[in-house]
N, C-alpha and C positions, 0 to 999 in steps of 0.2 A: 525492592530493587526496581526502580524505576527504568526505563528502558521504552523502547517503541512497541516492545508488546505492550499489548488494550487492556487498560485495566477497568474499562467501561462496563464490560458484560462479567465483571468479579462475581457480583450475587447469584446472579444466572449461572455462573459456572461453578458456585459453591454448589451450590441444590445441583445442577445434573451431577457431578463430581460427588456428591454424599449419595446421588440418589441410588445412582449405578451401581456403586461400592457395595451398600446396603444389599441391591435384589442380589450384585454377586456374592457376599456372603454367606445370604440364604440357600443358593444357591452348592457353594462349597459345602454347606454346615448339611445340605441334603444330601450330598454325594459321599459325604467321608465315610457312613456305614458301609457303601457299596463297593468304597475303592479300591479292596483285596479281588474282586469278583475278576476272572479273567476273561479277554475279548478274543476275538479271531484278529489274528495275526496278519498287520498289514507292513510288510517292511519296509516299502517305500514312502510312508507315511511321515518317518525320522527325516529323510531330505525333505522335503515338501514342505511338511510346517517349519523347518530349519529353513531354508528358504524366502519363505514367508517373510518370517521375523527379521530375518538377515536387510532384505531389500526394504521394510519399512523402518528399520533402525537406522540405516543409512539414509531414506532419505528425511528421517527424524535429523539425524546429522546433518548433512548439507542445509534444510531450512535453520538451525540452530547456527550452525559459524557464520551462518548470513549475517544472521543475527548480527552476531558477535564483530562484523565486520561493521556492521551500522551503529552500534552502542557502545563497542570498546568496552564493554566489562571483560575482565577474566572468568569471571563465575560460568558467565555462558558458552566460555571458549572451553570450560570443563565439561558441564553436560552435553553439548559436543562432539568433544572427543569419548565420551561413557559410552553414549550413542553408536558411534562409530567404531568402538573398537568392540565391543559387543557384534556388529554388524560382519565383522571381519573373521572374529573368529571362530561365528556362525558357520562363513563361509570354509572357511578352515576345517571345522570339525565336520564338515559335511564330505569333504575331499576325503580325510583319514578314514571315514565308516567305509567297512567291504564292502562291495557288492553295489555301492554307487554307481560309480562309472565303467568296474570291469567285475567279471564274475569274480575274480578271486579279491578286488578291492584294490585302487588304486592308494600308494603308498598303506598298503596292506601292513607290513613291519608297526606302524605306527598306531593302529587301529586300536589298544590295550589302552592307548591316553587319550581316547575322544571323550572319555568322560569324565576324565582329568581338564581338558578343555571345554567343556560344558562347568564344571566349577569354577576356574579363572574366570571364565564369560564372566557370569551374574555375578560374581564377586568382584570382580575389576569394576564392572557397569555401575554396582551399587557404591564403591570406595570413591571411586570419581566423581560420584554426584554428592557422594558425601564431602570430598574435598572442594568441590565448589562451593555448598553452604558455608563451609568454614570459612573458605577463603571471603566469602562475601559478608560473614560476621565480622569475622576479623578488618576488612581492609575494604570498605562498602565503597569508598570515595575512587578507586585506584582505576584507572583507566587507562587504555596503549594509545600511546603518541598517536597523532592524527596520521606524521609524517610515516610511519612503521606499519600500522595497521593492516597495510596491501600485505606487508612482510609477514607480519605474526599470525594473520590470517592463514597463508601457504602454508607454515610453518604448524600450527593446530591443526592444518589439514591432512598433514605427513604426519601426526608425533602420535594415530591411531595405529598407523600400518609400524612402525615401530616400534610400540607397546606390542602388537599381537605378536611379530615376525619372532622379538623376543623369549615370551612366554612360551611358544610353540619349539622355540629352538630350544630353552630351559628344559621344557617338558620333553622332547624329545631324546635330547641327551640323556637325561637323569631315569627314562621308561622302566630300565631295570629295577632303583630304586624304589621307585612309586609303589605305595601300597595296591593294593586292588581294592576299587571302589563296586565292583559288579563282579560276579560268577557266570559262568559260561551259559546257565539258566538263564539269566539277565535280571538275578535278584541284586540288588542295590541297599540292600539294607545295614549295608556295614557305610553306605554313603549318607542313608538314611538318618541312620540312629548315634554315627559318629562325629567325631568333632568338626569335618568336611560339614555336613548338615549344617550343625548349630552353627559355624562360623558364615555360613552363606544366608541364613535365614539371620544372625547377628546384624549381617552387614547390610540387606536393607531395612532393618527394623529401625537402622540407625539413619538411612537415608532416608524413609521417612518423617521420623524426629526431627530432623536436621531440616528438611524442605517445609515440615509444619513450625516448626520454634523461628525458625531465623526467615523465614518470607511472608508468614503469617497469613497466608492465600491472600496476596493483597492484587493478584491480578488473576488472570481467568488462564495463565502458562501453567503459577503457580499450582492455580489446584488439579489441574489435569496431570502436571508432574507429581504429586502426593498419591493421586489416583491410581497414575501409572507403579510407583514405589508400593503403593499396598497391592495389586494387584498380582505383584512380583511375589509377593510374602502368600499371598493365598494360592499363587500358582508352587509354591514352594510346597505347603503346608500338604495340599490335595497328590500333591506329586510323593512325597515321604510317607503319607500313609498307605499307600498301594506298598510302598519301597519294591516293586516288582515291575519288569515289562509288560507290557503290552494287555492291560489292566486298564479297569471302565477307569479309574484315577489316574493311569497313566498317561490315557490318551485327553481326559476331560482335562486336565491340568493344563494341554499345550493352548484351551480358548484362553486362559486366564493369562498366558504370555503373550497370545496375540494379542486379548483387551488390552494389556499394557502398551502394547506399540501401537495399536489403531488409534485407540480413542485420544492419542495426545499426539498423531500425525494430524487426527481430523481437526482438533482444537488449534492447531500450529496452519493447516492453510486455509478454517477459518481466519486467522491471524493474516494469513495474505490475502487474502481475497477483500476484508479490512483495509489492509493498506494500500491494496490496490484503490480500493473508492476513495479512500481520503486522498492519496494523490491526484486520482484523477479528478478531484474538487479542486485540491492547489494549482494543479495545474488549469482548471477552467477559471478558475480566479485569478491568477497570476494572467494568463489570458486578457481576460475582460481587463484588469489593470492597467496593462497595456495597450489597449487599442480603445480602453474611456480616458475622457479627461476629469482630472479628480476634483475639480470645482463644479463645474456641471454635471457629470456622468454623460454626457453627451462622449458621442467616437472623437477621439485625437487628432490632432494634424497629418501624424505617420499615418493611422489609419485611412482617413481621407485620401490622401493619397494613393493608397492601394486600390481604394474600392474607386475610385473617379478610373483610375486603368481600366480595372476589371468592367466598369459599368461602358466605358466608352469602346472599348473594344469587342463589346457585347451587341453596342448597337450598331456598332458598323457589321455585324455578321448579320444580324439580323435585320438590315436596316430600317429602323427605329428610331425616333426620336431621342431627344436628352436634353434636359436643361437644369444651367446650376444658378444658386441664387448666392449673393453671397448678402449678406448680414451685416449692419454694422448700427452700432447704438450712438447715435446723437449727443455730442459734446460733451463724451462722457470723463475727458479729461476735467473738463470742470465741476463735471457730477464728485470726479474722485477729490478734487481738491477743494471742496466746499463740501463734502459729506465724511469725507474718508476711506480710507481703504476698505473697512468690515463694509461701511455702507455701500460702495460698490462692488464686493463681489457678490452683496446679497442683489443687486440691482441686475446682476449677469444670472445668478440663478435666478431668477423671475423671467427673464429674458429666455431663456436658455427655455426654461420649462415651456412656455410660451410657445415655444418655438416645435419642443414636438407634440402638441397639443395637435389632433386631427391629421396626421399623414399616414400613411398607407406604411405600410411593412417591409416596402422594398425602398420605401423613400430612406437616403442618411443623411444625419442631422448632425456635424460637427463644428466643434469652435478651432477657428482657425487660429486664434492667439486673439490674445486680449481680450476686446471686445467685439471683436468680430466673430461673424458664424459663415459658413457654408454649408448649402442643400443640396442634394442631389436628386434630381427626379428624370426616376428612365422612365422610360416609353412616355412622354411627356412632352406635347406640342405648345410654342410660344404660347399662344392663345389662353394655354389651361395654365400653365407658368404664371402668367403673369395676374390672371385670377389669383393663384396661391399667391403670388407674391403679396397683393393688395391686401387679403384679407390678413395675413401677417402682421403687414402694415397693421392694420385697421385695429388688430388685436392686441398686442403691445401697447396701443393707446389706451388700450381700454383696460391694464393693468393699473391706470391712474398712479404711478409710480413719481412722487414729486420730484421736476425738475431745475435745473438750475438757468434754463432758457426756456420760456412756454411756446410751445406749439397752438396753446390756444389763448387768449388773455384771460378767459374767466378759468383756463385750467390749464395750469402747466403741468407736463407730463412728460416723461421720458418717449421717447419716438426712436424709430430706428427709419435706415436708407435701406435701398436695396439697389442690385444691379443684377440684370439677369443676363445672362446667355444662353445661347440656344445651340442645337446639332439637328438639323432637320433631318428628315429621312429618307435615306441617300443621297446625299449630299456630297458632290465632289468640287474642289479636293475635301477631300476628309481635314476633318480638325484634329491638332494634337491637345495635349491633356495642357498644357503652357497655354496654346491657342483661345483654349475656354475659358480656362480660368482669368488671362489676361484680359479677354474680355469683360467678363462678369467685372472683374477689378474695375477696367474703367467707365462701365455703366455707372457702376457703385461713384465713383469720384463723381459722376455728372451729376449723380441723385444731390449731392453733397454741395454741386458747384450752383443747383438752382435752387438751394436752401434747406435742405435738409427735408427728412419726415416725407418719401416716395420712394416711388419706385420708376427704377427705370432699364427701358427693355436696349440690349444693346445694338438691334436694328433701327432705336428707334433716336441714339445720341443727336444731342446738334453740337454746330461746331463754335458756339459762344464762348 
């Protein structure tokens, strides 16, 4: 079953999942001489780990219909609802016991079928996850509409509280009927040793078969649900042979129902905590995607944009310097039509790389379109500007990059212009982010108008 659960950390999660199983069996298989032995009687001990179980199967449920809400399987919208109606009528069977919440037992009357509802629990829990393997043997490809999904979601979210409300009304009605599963003592051995037993211990035997034959622990969910399935059988097993209250097996047996719901709550927000980092990759990638340009990896137009705000508005608080450069490669329309298009974008990544070759970490270095670039350098006075600019110059040359017009006759070579402008510091009026760049543009045309391959500062234009 393929799904957004990881199935990355599978072998890892075969070995803890066999390894754990393992110590717990040994574990069991030490207890079951001792499990007739009787403990000191703690009564409140029944809510408590009922409890427990109830709020981590629940929130077993809510990260599973996530699930379900993200993958559109049915399979997952069964385990589920197992999860949660388990959860329920936890809660349920915790209300009906006396002496809970009042001395004499709130809905007391009903107290004779809590452990009639303690066998619907694990027997509903165990048929439902058995009917999800089926359903996903059977019908692997079958997925809820994209447009319904919100719907079916709700709807698997309510169809637990209506399975228990059911059960509990069933069982209420019919109390007369019901056999007795326990004696006033609180021996249990007619639950034990009769067909109630074998059918509950039947039904996850069978959920386990079912989650081992048809998912084949092919992810790291899978085998922590098999885990959780046997863990259920061994808390059965430990629990039947005491067949009495308040017994070293009676009480040992409620670890083996908690393992069942910890250890595959912990494997599930490992699973989010997962999804969390991979998102938060997508989303720093999908990021960076957006504000590089995907021929250079240099920042974007939009990005520039922002950061020329952010950086100008930085220097007018602080007042500061600024200066932008802009970029532009030398006839390169003829470059593209005498070499071609591959050979000029490889002529912009050379350019490009060139370009952040030696600047500072606060310097940004984007292509404005085409073949042109802009720089940005804060706290940066003309003076050092136009140093940076030169050596730019200077270095581009010296990619010996063949040209289609030579900047030198024994070597033609690609060349770029530059134009700079400047923000001095405090400087009134203040310049707008139009104002700068406007300028830089028409340095850049001057560089261009006295023959290309310079730079030129735009204090320093003439009017030819």
């Amino acid at each position: 079953m393929t799904t957004t659960f990881s199935a990355r950390y599978t072998r890892l999660s075969r070995f803890l999942a066999g390894l754990t199983a393992a110590v717990m069996t040994v574990v069991a298989l030490a207890l079951l001489p001792y499990a007739d032995l009787p403990a000191e009687r703690v009564a409140l001990l029944v809510p408590v780990f009922s409890s427990v179980q109830a709020t981590l199967n629940a929130v077993i449920a809510y990260l599973v219909v996530l699930q379900f809400y993200a993958d559109r399987k049915y399979p997952t919208a069964l385990i589920s609802i197992g999860f949660a109606f388990s959860a329920l009528l936890s809660a349920i069977q915790i209300v009906s016991l006396p002496g809970v919440f009042t001395e004499g037992g709130n809905f007391e009357r009903f107290a004779p079928i809590a452990i009639w509802l303690w066998v619907a629990r694990l027997s509903g829990h165990a048929l439902l996850i058995l009917l999800a393997m089926l359903v996903l043997k059977g019908r692997p490809a079958l997925l809820a509409s994209e447009r319904s999904v919100g719907y079916q979601t709700a709807v698997f979210a309510i169809m637990p509280v209506a399975l228990a409300v059911m059960v509990y009304a069933f069982l209420g009605y019919n109390r007369d009927l019901l056999p007795d599963l326990m004696d006033a003592s609180g021996n249990y051995s007619g639950l034990a040793h009769g067909r109630a037993g074998y059918f509950m211990l039947a039904c996850w035997t069978l959920a386990l078969l079912g989650i081992l034959l048809v998912t084949r622990l092919q992810r790291g969910f899978d085998c922590w649900l098999a885990f959780s399935a046997y863990s259920y059988i061994l808390y059965l097993i430990v629990n039947f042979t005491s067949a009495s209250r308040f017994t070293i097996g009676w009480y040992t047996s409620r670890f083996f129902e908690l393992a069942a719901a910890a250890t595959l709550l912990g494997a599930l927000l490992f699973e989010v905590l997962r999804m969390q980092q991979r998102l938060k990759k997508l989303y720093s990638n999908a990021y960076q995607a957006s504000i590089r340009d995907g021929l250079t990896g240099l920042y974007s137009r939009r990005y520039f944009d922002t950061a020329l705000a952010r950086e100008l508005a930085a220097a007018e608080r602080s007042r500061r310097p600024l200066s932008l450069l802009m970029v532009d490669i030398d006839y390169f329309k003829q470059y593209n039509d005498t070499h071609g298009h591959l050979a000029g974008d490889d002529c912009i990544r050379q350019v490009a790389a060139s370009l952040l070759d030696g600047f500072r970490g606060s310097d940004i270095v984007a292509r404005y379109g085409g073949e042109e670039f802009v720089i940005i350098l804060p706290d940066t006075g003309r003076g050092l500007a136009c140093q940076t600019a030169e050596r730019l110059r200077s270095q581009i040359m010296m990619l010996g990059i063949p040209s289609v017009r030579p900047a030198d006759v024994n070597k033609p070579v690609v060349t770029v212009s530059i134009g700079l402008s400047h923000l001095p510091p405090g400087a009134e009026p203040r310049k707008t982010m139009q104002t700068l760049i406007g300028e830089a543009d028409d340095a850049l045309y001057e560089a261009k108008r006295q023959g290309r391959n310079r730079v030129v500062c735009a204090a320093e234009r003439t009017d030819g």
